[in-house]
C-alpha positions in Angstrom: 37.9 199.1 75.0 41.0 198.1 77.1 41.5 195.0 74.4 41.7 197.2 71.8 44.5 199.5 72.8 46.5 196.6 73.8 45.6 194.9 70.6 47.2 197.5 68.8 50.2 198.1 71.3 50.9 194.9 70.5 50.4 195.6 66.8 52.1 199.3 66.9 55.4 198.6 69.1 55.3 195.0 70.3 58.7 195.9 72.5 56.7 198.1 74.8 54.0 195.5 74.9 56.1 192.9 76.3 57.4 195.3 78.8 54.6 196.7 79.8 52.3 193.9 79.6 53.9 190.2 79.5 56.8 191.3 81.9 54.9 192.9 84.3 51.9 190.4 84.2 54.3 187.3 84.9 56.2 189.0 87.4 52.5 190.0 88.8 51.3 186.3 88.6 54.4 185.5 90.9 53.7 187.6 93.2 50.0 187.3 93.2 50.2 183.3 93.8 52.4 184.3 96.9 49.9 186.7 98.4 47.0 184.0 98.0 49.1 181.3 99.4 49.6 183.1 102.8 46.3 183.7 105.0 44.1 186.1 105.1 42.1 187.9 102.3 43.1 190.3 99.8 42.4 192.7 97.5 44.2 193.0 94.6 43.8 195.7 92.2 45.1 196.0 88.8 44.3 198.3 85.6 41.7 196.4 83.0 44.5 196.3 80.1 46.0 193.8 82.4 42.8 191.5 82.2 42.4 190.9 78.5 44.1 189.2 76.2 46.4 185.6 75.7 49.1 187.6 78.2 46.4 189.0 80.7 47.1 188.4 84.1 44.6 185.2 84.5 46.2 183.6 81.7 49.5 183.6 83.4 47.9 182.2 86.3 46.9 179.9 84.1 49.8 179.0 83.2 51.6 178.5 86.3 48.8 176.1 87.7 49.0 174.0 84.6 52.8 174.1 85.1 
């Protein structure tokens, strides 16, 4: 369900999208790859419409380990 709304955020006002989704998951991927380089375990919680799609929050991982 959560990959549809954003499919069609992304259709509907793709300005929004990129704020709401692609900013914030890069800026999360940043500071999520700090967190897991310290010590220690964490929990890290995030809404599901962050965890689908080519600018979910994995894929920027992704990203920044293939970078």
């Amino acid at each position: 369900m959560a990959n549809i709304l954003v499919e069609e955020l992304k259709e509907k006002a793709p300005s929004l999208y990129q704020r709401l989704f692609v900013e914030r998951n890069v800026r999360w991927s940043e500071e999520i790859t700090r967190i897991l380089d310290g010590a220690g375990v964490h929990f890290i919680a995030v809404g599901a419409a962050h965890l689908v799609g080519p600018d979910s929050i994995q894929a920027q991982l992704a990203k920044r380990d293939q970078g």
